[in-house]
C-alpha positions in Angstrom: -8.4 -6.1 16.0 -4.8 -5.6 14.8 -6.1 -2.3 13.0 -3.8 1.0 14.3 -5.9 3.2 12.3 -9.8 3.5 12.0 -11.6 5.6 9.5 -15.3 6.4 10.4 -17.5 8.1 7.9 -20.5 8.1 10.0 -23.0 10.3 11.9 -22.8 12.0 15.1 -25.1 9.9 17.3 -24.1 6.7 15.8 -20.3 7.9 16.7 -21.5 8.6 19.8 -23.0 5.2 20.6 -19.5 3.5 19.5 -17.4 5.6 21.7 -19.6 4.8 24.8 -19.1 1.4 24.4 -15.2 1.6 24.0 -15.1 3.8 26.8 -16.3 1.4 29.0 -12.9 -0.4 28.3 -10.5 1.9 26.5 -9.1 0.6 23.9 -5.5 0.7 23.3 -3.8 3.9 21.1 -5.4 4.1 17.8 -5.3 6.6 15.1 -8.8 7.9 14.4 -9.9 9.0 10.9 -13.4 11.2 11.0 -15.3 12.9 8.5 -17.3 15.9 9.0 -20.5 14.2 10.5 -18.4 13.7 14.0 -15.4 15.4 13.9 -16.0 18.8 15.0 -18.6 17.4 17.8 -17.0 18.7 21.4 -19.6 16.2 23.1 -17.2 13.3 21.4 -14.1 15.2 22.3 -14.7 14.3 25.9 -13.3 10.6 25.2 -10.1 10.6 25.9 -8.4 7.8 24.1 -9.7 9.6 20.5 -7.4 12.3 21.6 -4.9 13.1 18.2 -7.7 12.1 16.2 -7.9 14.1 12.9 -9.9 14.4 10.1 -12.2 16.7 7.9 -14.6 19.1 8.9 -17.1 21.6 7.3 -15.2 25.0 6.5 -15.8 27.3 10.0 -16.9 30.5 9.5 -18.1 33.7 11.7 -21.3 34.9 9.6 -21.3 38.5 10.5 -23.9 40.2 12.7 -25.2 36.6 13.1 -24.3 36.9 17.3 -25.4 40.4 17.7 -28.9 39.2 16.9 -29.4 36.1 18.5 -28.2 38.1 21.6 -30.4 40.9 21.2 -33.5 38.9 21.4 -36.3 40.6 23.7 -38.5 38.7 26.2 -41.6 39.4 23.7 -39.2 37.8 21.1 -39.1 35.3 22.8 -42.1 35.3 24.1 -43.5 34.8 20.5 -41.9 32.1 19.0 -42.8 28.5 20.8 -39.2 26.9 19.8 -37.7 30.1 21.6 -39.3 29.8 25.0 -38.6 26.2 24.9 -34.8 27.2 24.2 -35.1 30.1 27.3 -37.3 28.4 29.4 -34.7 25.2 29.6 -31.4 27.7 29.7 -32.8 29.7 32.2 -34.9 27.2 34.5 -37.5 29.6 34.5 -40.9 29.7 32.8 -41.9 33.0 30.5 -45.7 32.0 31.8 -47.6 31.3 34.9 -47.2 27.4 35.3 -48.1 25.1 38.1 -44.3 23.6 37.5 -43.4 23.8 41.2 -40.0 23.6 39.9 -39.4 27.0 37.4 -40.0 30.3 38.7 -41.2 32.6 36.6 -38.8 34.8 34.8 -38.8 38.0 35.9 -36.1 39.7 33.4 -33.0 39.6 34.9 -32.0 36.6 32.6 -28.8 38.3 30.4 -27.9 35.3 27.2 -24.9 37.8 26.8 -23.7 36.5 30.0 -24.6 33.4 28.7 -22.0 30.1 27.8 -23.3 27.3 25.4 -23.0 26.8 22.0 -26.1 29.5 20.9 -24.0 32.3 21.7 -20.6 30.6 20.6 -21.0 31.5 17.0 -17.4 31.4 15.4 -17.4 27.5 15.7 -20.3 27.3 13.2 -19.7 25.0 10.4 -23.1 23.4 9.1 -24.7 27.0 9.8 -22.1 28.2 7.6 -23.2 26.4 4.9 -26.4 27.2 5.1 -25.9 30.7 4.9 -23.9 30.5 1.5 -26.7 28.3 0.0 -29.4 31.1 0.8 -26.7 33.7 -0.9 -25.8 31.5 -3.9 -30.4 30.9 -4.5 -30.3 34.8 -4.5 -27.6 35.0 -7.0 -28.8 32.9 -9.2 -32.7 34.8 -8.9 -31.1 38.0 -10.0 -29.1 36.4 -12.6 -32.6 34.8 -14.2 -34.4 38.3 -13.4 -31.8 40.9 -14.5 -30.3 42.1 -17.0 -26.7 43.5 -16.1 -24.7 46.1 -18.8 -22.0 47.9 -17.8 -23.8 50.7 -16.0 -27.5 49.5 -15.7 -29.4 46.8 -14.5 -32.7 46.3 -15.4 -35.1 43.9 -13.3 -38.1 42.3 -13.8 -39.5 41.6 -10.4 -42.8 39.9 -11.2 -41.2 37.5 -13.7 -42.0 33.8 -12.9 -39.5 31.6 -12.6 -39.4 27.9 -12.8 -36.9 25.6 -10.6 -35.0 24.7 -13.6 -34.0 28.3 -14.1 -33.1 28.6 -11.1 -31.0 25.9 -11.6 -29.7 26.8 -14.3 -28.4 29.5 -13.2 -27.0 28.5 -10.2 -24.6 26.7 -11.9 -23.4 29.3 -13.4 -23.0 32.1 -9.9 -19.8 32.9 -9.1 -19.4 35.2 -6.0 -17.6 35.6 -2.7 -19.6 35.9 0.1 -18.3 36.3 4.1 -14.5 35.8 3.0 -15.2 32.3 0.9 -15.8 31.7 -2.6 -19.1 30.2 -3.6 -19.1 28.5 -7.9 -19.9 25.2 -9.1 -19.0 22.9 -11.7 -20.9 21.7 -14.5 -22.9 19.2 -12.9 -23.8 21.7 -10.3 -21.6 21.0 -7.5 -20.0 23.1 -5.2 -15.9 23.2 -5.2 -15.4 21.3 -2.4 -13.0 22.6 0.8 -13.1 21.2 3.7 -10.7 22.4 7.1 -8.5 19.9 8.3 -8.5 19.6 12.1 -6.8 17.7 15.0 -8.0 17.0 18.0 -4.9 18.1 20.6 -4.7 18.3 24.2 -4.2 21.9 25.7 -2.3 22.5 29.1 -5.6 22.1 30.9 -5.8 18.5 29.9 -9.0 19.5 27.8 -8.9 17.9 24.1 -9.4 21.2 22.1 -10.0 21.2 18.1 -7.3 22.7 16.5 -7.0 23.3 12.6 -3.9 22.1 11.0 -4.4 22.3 7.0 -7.2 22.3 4.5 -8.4 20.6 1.2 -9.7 22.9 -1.8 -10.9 21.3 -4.9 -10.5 24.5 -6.9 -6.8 24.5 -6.6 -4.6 22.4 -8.9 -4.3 18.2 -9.0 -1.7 17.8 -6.4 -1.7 20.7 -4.8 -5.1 20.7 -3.1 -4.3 19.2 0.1 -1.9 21.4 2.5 -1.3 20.1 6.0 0.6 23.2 8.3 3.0 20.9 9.8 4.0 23.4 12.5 0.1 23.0 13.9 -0.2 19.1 13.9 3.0 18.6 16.4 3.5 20.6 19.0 7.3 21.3 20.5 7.8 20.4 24.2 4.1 18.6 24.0 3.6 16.9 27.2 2.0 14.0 25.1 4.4 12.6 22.3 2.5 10.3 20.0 4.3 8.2 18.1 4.4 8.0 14.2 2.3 5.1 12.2 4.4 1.8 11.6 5.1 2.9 8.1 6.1 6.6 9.1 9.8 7.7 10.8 10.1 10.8 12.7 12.9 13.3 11.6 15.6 14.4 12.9 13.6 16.6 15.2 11.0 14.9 16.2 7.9 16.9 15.7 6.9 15.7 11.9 6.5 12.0 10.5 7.7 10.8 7.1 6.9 7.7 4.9 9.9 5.4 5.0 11.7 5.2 2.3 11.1 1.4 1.1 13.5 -0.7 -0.4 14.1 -3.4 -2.5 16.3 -5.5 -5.2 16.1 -2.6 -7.8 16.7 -2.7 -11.9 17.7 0.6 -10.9 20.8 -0.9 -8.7 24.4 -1.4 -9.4 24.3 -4.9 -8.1 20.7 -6.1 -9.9 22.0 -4.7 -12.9 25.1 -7.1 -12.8 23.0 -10.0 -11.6 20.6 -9.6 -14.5 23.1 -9.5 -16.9 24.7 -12.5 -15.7 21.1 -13.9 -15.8 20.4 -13.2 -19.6 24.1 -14.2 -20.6 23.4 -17.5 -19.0 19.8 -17.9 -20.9 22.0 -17.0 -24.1 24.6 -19.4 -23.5 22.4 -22.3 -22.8 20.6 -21.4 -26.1 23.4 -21.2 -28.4 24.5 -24.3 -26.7 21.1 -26.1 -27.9 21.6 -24.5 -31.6 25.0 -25.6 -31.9 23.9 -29.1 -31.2 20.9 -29.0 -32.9 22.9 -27.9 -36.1 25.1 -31.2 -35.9 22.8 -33.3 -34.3 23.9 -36.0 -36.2 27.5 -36.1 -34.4 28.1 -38.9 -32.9 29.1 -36.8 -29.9 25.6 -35.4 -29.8 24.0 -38.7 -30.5 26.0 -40.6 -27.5 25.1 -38.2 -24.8 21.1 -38.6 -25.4 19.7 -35.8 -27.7 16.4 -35.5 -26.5 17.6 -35.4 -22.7 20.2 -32.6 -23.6 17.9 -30.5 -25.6 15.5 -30.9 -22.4 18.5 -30.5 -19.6 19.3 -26.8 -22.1 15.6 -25.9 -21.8 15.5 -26.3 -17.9 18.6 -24.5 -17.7 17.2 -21.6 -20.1 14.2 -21.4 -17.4 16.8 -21.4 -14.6 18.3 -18.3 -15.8 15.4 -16.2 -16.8 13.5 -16.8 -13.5 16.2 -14.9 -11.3 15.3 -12.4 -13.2 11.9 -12.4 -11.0 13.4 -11.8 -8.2 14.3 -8.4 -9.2 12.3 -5.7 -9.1 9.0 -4.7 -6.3 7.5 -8.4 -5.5 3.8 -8.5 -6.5 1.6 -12.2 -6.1 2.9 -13.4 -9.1 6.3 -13.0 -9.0 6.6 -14.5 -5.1 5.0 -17.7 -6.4 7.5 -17.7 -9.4 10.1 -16.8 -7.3 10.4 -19.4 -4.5 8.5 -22.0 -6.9 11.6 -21.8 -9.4 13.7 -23.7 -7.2 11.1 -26.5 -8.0 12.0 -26.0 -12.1 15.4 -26.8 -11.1 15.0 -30.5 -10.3 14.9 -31.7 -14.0 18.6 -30.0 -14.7 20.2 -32.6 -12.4 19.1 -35.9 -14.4 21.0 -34.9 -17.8 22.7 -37.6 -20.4 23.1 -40.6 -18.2 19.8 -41.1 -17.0 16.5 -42.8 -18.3 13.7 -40.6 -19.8 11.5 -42.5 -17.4 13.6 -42.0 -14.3 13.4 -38.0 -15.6 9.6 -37.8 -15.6 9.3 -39.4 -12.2 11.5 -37.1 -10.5 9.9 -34.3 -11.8 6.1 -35.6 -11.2 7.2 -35.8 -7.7 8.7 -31.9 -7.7 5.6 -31.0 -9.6 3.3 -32.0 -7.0 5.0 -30.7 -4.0 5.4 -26.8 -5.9 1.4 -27.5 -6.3 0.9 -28.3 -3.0 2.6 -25.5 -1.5 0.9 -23.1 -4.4 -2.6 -24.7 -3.3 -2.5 -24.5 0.3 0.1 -21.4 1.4 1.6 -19.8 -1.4 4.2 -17.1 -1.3 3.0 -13.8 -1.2 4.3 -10.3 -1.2 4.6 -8.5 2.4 6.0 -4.8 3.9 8.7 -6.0 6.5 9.0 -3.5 9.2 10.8 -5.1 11.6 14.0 -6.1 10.2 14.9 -2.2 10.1 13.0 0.6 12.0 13.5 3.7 9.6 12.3 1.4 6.5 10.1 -0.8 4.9 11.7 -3.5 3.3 9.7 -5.4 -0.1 9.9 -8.9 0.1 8.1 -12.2 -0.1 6.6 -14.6 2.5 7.0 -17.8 2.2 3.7 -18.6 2.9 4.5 -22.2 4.0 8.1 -22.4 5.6 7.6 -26.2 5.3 6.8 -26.2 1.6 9.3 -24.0 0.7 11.9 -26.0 2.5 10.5 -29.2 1.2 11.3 -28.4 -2.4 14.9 -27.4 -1.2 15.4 -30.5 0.5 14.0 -32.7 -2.5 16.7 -31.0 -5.1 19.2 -31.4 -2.6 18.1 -34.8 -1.9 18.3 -35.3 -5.7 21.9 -33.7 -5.7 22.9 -36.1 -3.5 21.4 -38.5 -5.6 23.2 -37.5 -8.4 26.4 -37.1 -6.7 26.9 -40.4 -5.6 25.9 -42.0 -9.1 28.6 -40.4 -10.5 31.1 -41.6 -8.3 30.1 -45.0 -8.1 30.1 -44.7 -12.4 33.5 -43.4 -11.9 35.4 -46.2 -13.4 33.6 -46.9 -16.5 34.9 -46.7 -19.4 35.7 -43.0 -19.6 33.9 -42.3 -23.7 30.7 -44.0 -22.4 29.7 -42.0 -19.1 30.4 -38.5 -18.3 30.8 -39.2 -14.8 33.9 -37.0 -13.7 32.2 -34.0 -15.6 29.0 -34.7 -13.2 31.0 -35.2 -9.9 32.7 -32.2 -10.4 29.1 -30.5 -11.0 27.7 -31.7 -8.4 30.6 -30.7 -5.8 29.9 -27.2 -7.7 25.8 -27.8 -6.0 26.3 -28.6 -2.9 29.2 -26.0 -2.0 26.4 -23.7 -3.2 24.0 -24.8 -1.8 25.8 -25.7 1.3 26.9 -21.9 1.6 23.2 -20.6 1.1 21.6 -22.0 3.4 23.1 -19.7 6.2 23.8 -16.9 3.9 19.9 -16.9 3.0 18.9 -16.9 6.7 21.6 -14.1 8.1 21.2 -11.7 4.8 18.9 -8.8 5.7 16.6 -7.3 3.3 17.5 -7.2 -0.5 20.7 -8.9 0.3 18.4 -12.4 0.4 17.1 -12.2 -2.9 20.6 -11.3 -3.9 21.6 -14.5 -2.1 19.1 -16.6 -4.0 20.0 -15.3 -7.4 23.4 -16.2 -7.3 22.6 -19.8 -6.1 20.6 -20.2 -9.1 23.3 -18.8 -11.3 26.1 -19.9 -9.7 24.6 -23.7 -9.7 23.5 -23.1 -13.4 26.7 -21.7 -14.8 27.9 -24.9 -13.1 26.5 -27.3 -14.5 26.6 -26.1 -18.3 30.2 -25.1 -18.1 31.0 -28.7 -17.3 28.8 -30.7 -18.8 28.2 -29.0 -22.1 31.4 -26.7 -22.4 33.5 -29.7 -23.5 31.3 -31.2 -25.9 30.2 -27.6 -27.8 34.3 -27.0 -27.5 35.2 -30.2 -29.8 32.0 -29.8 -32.0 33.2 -25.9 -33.3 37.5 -26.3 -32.4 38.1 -30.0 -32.9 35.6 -31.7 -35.1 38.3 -33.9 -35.8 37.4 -35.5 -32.6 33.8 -35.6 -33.1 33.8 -39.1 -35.2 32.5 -42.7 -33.8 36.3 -44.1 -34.6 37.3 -41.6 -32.3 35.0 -42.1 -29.2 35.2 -45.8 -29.9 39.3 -46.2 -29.7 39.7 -43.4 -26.9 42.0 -44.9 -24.3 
């Protein structure tokens, strides 16, 4: 698995049954993530390669007086209870009765369980026990609650009232009490306020893996300040063990705490996507006032002799090639990486203005069409943390999901820019108030220098500097094209309509 972090939320002998299994071929370094069924297990914390592991575990407690008398237990104590001579009997490898077990001798009283070391008489690691011991306090509360009546200097009790569960219950949502140095209350739905300890699993100077708390989560404190991590426990100066921070974390300057890194992309917020954006919408603008000045004197012959209805098209593309840089500002999400790279693909109508054939249009851009499909269908862009370009961040960008389709629509408008380009030269010498081919050539050198200059700018620019470098090749071309091609005819239709007449265009030498 390429997974650096695993979260199990599981029980202790299922736990136990996976770790057995890795062990037998250690896995390498992984971050483990336990909840309170396993974490606090010190059979588990015998395999090694969960060392560092953290996670949440059961509030520890000492219950006081609890060790005193499980220690003071007598050998008629003992003797009495069947679940206590099988616990003494096994601890002791002896039997409290006469038995044929070759085996056990019989016990003859010199067995000390203060002298003893397991977990029965290691009480200030209980957790679960802990619990148990509030539950029995909060049941009691809430009795004397339903029994009692409390005034300020009396309390009366009615000890042979009978009480049904739902009083009880009742009540025990509403107990409120501290009880061994913790707070016991519920909510409204009668659940406790949860808190859990926060603990780590660190190697001591022994080489034993040792369960050491390092913060705590308490429901009853405010949103956003109920989790609190003691960074001074969870990395140890001058550890002999360093273990290094998760891919999206940098150590600081110190090295014993891990940070998120900051992440970074093309901004709003930024100086430089601020100016790019503007450029963007001025662009959209132009193109549109362009298309309402020549709608308004559509009737011009210069309007009718370049091909209306291709010119109000070629204005529309261009409108679209504005507006979608803007998607390449801001975080990427799914959408906007498809947009993004696919936009090159809206840009192949823009180079078939005027001169050419409605036909030869549509054709050209059927063909576009179906390779931006492709590319959506089978690999399409998508959005992607980078951490390798830099080490101390995370960069926001898109994948291109298919290298091949993305270069396949670059090399099909380029293709159709070449196309173009040599058109317009060859229509060079026609007569000059029929073809606009000097305005197109010139255009067209605009493209490819561009273009030209991207690619290798695209490939070397790290980080937001790319989608920088992609936004100004759609401007740049864009601002191109309507500055030569439309400039010029909006220029005589508003500052020298004495030009825009048929006897004019006709007779120009």
């Amino acid at each position: 698995s390429t997974a650096i972090v695993v979260v199990a939320f599981t029980a202790v002998g299922d736990m136990k049954v996976l770790l057995e299994e890795l062990n037998q071929q250690p896995p390498p370094p992984r971050q483990w993530i336990g909840s309170e069924g396993w974490i606090t297990d010190p059979l588990l914390m015998s395999f090694s390669f969960c060392t560092g592991a953290i996670g949440v575990a059961i509030q520890q407690s000492v219950i006081p007086g609890l060790r005193n008398f499980l220690l003071d237990l007598s050998p008629s104590e003992v003797a009495a209870s069947s679940v206590l001579t099988e616990f003494w009997e096994d601890t002791f490898n002896c039997s409290l009765t006469k038995t044929a077990d070759l085996n056990k001798r019989e016990c003859d009283g010199t067995e000390d369980i203060r002298a003893l070391k397991s977990p029965y008489t290691e009480t200030s690691q209980l957790r679960v026990t802990n619990m148990v011991y509030k539950a029995v306090y909060a049941i009691a509360h809430s009795i004397h609650n339903a029994v009692c009546q409390e005034t300020n200097t009396t309390s009366q009790c009615d000890k042979h009232m009978n009480l049904e569960p739902k009083q009880v219950f009742t009540e025990l949502k509403k107990v409120n009490f501290s009880q061994n140095g913790y707070h016991v209350s519920f909510d409204g739905n009668g659940d406790p306020m949860a808190f859990y300890d926060l603990v780590n699993w660190q190697k001591s100077d022994n080489g034993v893996t040792e369960l050491v708390k390092v913060g705590y989560y308490d429901a009853s404190l405010p949103k956003g300040q109920e989790f609190r991590v003691n960074r001074n426990l969870t990395w140890l100066e001058d550890s002999p063990d360093c273990l290094p921070c998760p891919r999206e974390f940098w150590p600081n300057a110190e090295n014993n705490a891990c940070f998120p890194k900051p992440v970074e992309f093309l901004s709003y917020e930024e100086i430089l996507a601020t100016i790019l954006a503007a450029f963007s919408v001025s662009g959209a603008c132009l193109a549109i006032i362009t298309a309402v000045v020549f709608f308004r004197h559509r009737t011009t012959p210069i309007v009718r002799a370049n091909n209306s209805e291709l010119s109000f098209l070629l204005l529309f593309c261009l409108t679209l090639c504005f507006l979608c840089s803007l998607t390449f500002i801001g975080a990427p999400s799914d959408w906007s990486c498809m947009l993004r790279h696919t936009a090159f693909g809206s840009n192949a109508m823009k180079w078939f203005g005027p001169p050419q054939q409605r036909m030869t249009v549509l054709f050209f851009t059927v063909i576009q069409v179906i390779i931006c499909t492709v590319w959506l269908v089978v690999s399409p862009p998508f959005p992607i943390k980078n951490l390798t370009t830099y080490k101390e961040k995370i960069i926001l960008e898109c994948a291109l999901g298919s290298a091949v389709g993305f270069w396949a629509v670059l090399g099909y408008i380029g293709l159709l820019a070449v196309f173009c380009f040599v058109l317009a030269v060859l229509a060079r010498k026609l007569p000059d108030n029929f073809n606009e081919a000097k305005m197109i050539t010139f255009s067209m050198l605009i493209f490819c220098t561009v273009w030209i200059t991207f690619i290798p700018a695209y490939i070397s620019s790290p980080g937001k500097f790319t989608v920088a470098v992609e936004i100004f090749a759609i401007l740049a071309s864009s601002f191109g094209l309507i500055l030569c091609i439309f400039a010029p005819k909006v220029f005589i239709i508003l500052f020298q309509p004495e030009k825009n007449t048929k006897k004019y265009l006709m007779n120009k030498t």
